[in-house]
C-alpha positions as CSV (number, residue, x, y, z in Angstrom):
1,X,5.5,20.0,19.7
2,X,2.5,17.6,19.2
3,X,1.9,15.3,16.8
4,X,-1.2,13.2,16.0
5,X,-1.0,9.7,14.3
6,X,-4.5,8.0,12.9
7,X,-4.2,4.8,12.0
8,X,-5.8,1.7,10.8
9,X,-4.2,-0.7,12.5
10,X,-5.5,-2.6,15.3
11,X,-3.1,-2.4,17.9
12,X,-1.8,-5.5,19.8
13,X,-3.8,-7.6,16.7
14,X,-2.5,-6.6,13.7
15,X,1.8,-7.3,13.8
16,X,2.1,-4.2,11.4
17,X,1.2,-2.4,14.5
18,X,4.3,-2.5,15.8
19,X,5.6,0.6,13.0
20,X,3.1,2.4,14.7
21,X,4.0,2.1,18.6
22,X,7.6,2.1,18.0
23,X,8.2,5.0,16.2
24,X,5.8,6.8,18.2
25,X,8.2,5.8,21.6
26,X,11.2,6.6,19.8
27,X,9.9,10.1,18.4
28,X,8.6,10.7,22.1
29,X,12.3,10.0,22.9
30,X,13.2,12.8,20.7
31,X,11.3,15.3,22.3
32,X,7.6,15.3,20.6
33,X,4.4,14.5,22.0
34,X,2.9,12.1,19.8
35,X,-1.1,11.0,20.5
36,X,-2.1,7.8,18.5
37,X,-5.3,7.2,17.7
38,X,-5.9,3.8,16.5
39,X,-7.8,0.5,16.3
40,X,-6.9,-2.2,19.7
41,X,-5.3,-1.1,23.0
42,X,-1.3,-0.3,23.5
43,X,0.0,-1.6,26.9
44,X,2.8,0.1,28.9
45,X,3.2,2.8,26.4
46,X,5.2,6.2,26.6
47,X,3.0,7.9,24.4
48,X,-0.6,9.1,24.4
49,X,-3.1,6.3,23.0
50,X,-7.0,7.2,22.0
51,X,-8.4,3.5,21.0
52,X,-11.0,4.0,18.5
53,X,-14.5,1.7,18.6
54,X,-15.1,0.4,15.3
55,X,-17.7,-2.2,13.8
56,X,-15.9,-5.3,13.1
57,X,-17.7,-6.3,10.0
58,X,-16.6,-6.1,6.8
59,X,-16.6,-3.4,4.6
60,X,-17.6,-1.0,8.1
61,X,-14.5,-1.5,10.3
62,X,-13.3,1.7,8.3
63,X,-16.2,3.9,8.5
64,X,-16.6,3.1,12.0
65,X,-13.2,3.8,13.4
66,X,-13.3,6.9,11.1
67,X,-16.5,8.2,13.0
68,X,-14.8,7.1,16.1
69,X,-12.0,9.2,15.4
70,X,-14.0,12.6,14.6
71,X,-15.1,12.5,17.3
72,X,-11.9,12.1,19.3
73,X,-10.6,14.8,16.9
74,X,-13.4,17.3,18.1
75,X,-12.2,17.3,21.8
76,X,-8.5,18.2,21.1
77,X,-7.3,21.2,21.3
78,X,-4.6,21.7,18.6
79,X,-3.2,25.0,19.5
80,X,0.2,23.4,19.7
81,X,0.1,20.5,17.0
82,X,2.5,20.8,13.8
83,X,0.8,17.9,12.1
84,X,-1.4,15.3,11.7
85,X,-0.6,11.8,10.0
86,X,-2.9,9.4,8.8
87,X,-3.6,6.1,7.1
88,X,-4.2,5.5,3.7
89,X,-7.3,3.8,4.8
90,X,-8.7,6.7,6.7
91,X,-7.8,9.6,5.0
92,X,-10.5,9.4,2.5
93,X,-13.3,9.4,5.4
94,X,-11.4,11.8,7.2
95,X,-10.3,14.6,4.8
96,X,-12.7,17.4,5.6
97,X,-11.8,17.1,9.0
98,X,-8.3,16.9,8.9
99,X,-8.4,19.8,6.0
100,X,-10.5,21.4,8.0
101,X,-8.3,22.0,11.3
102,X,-5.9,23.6,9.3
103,X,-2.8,21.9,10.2
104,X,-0.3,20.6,7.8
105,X,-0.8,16.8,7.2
106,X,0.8,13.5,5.4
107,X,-0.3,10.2,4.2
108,X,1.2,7.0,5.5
109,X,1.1,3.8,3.3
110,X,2.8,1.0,5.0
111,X,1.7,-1.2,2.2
112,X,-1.5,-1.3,-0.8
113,X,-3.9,-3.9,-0.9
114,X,-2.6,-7.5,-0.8
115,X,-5.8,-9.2,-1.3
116,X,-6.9,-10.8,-4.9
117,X,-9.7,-10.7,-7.0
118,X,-13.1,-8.3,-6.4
119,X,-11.6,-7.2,-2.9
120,X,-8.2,-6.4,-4.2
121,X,-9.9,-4.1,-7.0
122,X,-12.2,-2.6,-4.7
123,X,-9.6,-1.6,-2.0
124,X,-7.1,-0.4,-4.6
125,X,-9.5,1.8,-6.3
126,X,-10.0,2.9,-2.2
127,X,-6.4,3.2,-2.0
128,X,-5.8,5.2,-5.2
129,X,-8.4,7.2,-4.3
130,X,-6.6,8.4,-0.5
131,X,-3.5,9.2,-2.5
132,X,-5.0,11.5,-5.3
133,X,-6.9,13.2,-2.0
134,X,-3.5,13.2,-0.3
135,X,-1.9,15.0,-3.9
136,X,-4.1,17.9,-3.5
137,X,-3.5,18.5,0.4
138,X,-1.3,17.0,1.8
139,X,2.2,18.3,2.7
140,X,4.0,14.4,2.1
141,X,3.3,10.5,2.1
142,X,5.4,8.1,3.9
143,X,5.8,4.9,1.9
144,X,8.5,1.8,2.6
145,X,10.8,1.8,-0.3
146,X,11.6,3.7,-3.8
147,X,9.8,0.9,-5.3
148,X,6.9,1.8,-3.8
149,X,7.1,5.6,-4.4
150,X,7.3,4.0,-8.5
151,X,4.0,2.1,-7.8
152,X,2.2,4.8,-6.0
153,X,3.6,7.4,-9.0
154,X,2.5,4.8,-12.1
155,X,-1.1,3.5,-10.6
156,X,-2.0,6.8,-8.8
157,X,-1.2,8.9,-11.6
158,X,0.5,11.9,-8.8
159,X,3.1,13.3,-8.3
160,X,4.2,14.8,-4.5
161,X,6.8,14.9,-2.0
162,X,7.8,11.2,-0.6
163,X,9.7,10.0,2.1
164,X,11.0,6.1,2.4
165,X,11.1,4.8,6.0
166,X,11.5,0.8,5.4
167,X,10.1,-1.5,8.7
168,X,12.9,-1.7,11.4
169,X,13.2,-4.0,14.4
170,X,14.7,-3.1,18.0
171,X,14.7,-7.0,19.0
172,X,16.7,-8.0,21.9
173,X,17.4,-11.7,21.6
174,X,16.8,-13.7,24.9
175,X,19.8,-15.5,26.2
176,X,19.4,-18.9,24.1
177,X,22.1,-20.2,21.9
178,X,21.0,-21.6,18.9
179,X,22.3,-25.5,18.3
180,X,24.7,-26.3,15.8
181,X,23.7,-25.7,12.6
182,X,25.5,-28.8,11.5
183,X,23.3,-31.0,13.4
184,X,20.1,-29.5,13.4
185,X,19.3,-26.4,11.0
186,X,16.2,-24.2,12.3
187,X,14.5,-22.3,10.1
188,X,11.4,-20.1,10.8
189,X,8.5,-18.5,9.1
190,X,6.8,-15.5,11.1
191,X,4.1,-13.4,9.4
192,X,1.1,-13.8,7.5
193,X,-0.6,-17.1,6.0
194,X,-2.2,-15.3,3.4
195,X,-2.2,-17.5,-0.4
196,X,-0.5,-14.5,-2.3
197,X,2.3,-14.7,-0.1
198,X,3.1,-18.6,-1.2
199,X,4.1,-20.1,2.4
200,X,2.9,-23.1,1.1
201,X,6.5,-23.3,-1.0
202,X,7.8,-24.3,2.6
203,X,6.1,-28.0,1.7
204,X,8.8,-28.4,-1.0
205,X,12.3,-26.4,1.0
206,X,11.4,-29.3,3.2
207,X,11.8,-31.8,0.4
208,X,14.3,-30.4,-0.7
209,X,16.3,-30.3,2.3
210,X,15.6,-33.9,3.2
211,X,16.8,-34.9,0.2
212,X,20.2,-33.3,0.8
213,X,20.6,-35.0,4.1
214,X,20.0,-31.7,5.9
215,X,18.6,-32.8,9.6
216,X,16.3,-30.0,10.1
217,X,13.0,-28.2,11.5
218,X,11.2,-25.5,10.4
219,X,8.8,-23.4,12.5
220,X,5.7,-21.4,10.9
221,X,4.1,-18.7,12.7
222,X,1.3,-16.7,11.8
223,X,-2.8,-16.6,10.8
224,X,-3.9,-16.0,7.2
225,X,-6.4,-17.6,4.4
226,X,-3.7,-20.2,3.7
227,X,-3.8,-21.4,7.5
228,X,-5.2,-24.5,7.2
229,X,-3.8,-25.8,4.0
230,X,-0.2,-25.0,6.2
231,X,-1.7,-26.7,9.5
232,X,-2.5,-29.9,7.6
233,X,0.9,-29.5,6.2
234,X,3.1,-29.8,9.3
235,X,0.1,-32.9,10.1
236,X,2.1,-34.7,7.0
237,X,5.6,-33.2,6.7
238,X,7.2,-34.6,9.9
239,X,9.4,-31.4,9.8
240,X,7.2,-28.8,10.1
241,X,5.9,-27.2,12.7
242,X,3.0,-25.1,13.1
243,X,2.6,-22.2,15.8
244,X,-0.1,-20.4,15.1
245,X,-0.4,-16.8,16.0
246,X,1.7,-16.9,19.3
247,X,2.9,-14.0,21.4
248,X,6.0,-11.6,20.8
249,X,7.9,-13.0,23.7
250,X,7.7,-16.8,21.9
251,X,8.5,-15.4,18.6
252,X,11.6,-14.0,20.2
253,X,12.7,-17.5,21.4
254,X,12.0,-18.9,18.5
255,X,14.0,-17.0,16.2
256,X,16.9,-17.1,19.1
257,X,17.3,-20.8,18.3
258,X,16.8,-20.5,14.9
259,X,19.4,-20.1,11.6
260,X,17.4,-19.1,9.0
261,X,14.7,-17.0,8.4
262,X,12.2,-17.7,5.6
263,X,11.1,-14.8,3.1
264,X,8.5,-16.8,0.7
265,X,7.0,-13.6,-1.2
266,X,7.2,-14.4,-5.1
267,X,8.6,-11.7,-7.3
268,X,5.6,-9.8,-7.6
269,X,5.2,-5.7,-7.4
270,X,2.7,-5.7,-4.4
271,X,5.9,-7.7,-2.8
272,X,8.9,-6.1,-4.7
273,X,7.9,-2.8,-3.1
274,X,7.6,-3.8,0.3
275,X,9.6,-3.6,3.3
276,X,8.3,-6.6,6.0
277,X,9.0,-6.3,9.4
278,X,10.0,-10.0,9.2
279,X,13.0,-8.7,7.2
280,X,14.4,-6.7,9.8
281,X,13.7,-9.1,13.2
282,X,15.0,-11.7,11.0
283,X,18.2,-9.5,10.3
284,X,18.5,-8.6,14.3
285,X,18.1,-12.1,15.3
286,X,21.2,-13.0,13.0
287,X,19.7,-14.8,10.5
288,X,20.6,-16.2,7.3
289,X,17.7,-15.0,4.4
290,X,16.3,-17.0,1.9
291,X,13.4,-17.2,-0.8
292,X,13.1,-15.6,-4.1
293,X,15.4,-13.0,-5.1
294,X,13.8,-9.4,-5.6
295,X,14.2,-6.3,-3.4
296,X,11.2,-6.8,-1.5
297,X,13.1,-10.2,-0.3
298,X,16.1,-7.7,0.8
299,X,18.1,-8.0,-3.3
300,X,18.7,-4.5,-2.5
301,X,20.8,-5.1,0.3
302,X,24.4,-6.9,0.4
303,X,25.6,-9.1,2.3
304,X,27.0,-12.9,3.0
305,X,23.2,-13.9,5.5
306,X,21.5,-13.5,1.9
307,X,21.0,-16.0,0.2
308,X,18.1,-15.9,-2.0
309,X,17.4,-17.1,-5.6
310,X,15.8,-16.0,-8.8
311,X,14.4,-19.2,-9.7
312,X,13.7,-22.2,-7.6
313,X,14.5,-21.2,-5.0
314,X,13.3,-24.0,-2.6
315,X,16.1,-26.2,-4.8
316,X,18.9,-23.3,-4.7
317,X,18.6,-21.8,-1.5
318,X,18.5,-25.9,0.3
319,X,21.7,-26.2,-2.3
320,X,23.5,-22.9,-0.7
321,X,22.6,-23.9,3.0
322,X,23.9,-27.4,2.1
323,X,27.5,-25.6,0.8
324,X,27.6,-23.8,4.3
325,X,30.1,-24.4,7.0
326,X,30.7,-23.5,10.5
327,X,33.0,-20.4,9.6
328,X,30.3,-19.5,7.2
329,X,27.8,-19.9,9.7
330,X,29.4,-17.5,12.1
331,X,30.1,-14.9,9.4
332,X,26.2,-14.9,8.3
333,X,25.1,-14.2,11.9
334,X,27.8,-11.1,12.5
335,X,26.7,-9.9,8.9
336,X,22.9,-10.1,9.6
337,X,23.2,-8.4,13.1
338,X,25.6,-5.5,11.8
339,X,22.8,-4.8,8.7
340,X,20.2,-4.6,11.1
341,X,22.0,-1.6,12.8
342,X,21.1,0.4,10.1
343,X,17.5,-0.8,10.5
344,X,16.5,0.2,14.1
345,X,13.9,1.5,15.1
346,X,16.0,4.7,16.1
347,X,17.1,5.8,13.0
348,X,14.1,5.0,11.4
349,X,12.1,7.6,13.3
350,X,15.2,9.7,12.8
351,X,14.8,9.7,9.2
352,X,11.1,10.6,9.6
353,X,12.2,13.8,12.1
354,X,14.5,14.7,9.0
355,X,12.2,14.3,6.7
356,X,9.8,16.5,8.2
357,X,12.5,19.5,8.8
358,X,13.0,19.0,4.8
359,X,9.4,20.0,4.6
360,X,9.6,22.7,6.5
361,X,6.6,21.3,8.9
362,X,9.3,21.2,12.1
């Protein structure tokens, strides 16, 4: 049974891309063929990959990669596909074709526009736009939490069938013990530098943290608009230290040494609804979690790694972490890793194989 998944993401670029190519090796594991048509190029992969050509310009990296991909989509033959998924971004380029093949199909929204001012409103009304297109064919739409089945139900205006299937994380840590704590905490940052996510606040944990007597460093990793502001920051807080966009393998031995993992997105919806990948490799590496408290942050999970905060949170969470002893220490890491078993990878593809029986489409 074949399956064909369009998406937006460039591949080996774009972090998010890593929903993509890991669910498609694990649903090739459970016995489909899945093609993936996308953005980049996929190295050492079980599955089929078709990389699309696209104009990298703004405003025509979509339209491109959407002609790109009709006319990948006109050489298939789909005699034995059950269904196609697609991107949020493309399916509004795309819908006559897709419609046209005849084959049942769903939406997937990893996450709405996070961009502010004219962009944000002009990719939102783009975004609202693939989901009232996905109400009227579409079999489903994968989203990453119920909060975001709310937002897509209030600022869409439809109503369908929805399945949740949150980031996940199959990290193997290297063989690197982390110090102790006591001595020096590590905390890390991996993800995007972008203003709306407020990595900036890292300026002031640091403060914070210093003025407790905590000896500690804290790595940031990651490109965004904010990425100079937080380079000339680790230039003046002695503390920090700034990365860049490094390569999986690094970010691996990073988060091996480190304690805590970093979750800086304010209480916002565009952030209450999500579900970042950072959460869950921060989760398998055995990390403690702080930043503001809302379920985006992980609120809707329990647990002793969480220690977040619904105000201040630079102050509070430096306060918790300064309350912490060894015992603690050790009870964080074996609560963080046994959380993250419920966030592989595995059962995450295995919830989108159920989901699809539910439908009737396997």
């Amino acid at each position: 049974m074949e399956i064909l998944w369009i998406s937006g993401r460039r591949m080996g670029v774009d972090l998010a891309g890593v929903t993509e190519h890991n669910i498609s090796i694990e649903l090739e594991k459970r016995g489909f063929g899945v093609t993936l048509m996308s953005l980049g190029n996929v190295n050492d992969q079980v599955y089929n990959h078709e990389s699309l050509e696209y104009t990298n310009f703004p405003g025509l990296v979509t339209l491109s990669s959407a002609r790109a991909a009709e006319k990948k989509i006109a050489e298939i033959d789909f005699q034995n596909y059950a269904l196609v998924l697609i991107d949020w971004r493309l399916v509004q380029p795309l819908s006559k074709t897709i419609n046209g093949l005849k084959i049942p199909w769903c939406i997937v929204d990893r996450g709405p526009p996070a961009y502010s001012g004219l962009l944000n409103r002009l990719q939102k009304w783009y975004w609202k736009r693939a989901w009232e297109i996905a109400s009227e064919s579409a079999t489903g739409g994968f989203v990453v939490s119920s909060e975001h089945v709310n937002f897509v139900r209030k600022y869409a205006a439809i109503e369908m069938e929805f399945a949740v299937l949150p980031a996940g994380s199959n990290r193997i840590l290297p063989d690197i013990k982390p110090e102790d704590p006591g001595k020096t905490l590590v905390l890390s940052y991996i993800g995007r530098l972008d203003r709306r996510r407020r990595v900036r606040d890292i300026f002031r944990l640091s403060e914070e943290l210093e003025r407790l007597g905590i000896n500690h460093e804290i790595n940031i990793c990651g490109e965004g608009n904010d990425e100079r502001r937080i380079a000339r920051g680790s230039e003046i807080y002695e503390k920090l230290f700034f990365h860049g966009k490094i390569a999986n393998n690094d970010i691996e031995k990073i988060l091996a040494k480190s304690h805590v993992g970093i979750m800086t997105m304010p209480d916002e919806p565009i952030w209450r609804m999500s579900s970042p990948l950072k959460l869950a490799e921060y989760l398998a590496s055995g990390l403690a979690i702080i930043g503001p408290k809302h379920p985006g942050n992980g609120s809707q999970m329990s647990g002793e790694c969480f220690l977040l905060a619904e105000r201040d949170w630079e102050t509070v969470c430096a306060e918790e972490i300064n309350r912490l002893g060894g015992q603690d220490w050790e009870e964080i890491r074996s609560c963080a890793v046994n959380l993250s078993e419920g966030l592989s990878w595995e059962i995450v593809s295995e919830r989108m194989e159920n989901y699809l029986i539910e439908w009737g489409l396997l």
